[in-house]
N, C-alpha and C positions, 0 to 999 in steps of 0.2 A: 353546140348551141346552148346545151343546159349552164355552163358552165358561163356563158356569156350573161345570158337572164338573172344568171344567178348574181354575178358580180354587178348588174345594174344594181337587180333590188338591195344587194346589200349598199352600192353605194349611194340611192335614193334613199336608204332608212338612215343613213349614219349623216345623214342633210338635210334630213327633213324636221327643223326645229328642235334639235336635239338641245338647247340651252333652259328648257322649258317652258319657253311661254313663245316670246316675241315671235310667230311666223309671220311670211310677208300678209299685210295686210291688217293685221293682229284679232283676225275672226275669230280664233279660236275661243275667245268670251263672247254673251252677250249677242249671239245669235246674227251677226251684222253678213256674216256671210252665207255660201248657201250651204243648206244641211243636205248630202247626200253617203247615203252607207256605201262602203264596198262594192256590193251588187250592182248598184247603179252606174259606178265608176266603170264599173267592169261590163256593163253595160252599153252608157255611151262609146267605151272606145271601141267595144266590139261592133257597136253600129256603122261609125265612124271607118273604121279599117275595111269591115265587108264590104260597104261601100265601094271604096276604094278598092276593092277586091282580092282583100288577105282573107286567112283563115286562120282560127287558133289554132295553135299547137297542145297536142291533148297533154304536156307536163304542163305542174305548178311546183315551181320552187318555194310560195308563202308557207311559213310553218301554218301549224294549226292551231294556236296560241294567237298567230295576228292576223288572220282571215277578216276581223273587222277593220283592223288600222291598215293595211297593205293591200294591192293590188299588182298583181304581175298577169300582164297578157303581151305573149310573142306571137309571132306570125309562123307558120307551120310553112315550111319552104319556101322565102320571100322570094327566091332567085327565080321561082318559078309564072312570076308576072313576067304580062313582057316590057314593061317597065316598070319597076319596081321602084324605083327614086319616082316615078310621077303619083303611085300609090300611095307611096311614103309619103309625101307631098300634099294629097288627096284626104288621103285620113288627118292631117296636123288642120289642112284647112278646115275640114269638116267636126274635126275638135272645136276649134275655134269659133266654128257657127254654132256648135251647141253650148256655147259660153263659155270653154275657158281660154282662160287671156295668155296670151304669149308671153314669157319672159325671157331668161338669158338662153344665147344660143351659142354654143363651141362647135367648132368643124377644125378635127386636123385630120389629112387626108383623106382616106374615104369614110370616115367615121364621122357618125352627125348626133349633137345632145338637143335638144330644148328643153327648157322646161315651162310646163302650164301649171296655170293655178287658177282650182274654183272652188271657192267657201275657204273651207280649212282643208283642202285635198294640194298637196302637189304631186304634180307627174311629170315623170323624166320620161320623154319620147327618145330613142335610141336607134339608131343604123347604123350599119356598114353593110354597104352594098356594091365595096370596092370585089375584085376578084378572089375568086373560093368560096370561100363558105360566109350567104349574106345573112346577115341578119335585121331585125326589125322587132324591139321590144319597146313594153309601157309599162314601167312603172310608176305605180304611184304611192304616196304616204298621206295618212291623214296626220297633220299637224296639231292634236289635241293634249293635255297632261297624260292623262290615262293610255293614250298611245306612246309618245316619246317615253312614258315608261317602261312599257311593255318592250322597244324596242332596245333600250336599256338592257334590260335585263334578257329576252331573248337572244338579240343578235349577239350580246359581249361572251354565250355562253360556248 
């Protein structure tokens, strides 16, 4: 499962505005969107998922270098709801009532992506909850210079 979170957040930071500026929306200047840090990110989703009736998983794969631009929160044995795709479900809704906007969604087989965006934050919500080993990740990126730098130069190392 480390290994699954892992491979989200790297493929949430290597999407997340990496051109330098343009993210969706273009909040990143100019304050037009909403300012929220890490914590809070990591926050609502943990509210949002408890809800729903996950728990975190006590690993973090975010270096500690990007603990302000990143956010990774998994679900600590999703298979263990007893429905787990209604939770999964449950938390995106409940994302969504705390403000962030739904955008593109992939589903091939039992693996599911969306991604949300509030302010300069995007987050890849993540499952597979087909059989073996399920999973249920969120990451997120903040879209700012000083982050897509940092992401630069952390993840390329």
């Amino acid at each position: 499962m480390v290994a699954v979170a892992t491979g989200v957040v790297l493929l949430v930071g290597g999407c997340g505005g990496g051109d330098g500026g343009a993210g969706e929306g273009g909040s990143s200047s100019g304050g037009s969107g909403t300012s929220l840090t890490a914590a809070q990110v990591d926050k609502e989703i943990g509210a949002a998922a408890g809800a729903a009736g996950f728990t975190k998983a006590s690993f973090d794969t975010v270096k500690p270098e990007l603990k302000d631009c990143m956010v990774n929160w998994a679900a600590d044995e999703p298979g263990g709801e007893a429905d787990p795709e209604k939770a999964y479900a449950d938390t995106l809704a409940g994302l969504v009532k705390a403000g962030w906007a739904e955008g593109e969604a992939t589903k091939k087989g039992t693996a599911d992506v969306k991604s949300l965006t509030k302010g300069d934050w995007t987050l890849k919500a993540a499952s597979d909850l087909g059989p073996g080993i399920k999973t249920v990740v969120f990451a997120g990126v903040l879209g700012t210079q000083k982050c897509t730098e940092l992401y630069v130069s952390e993840l390329g190392k």
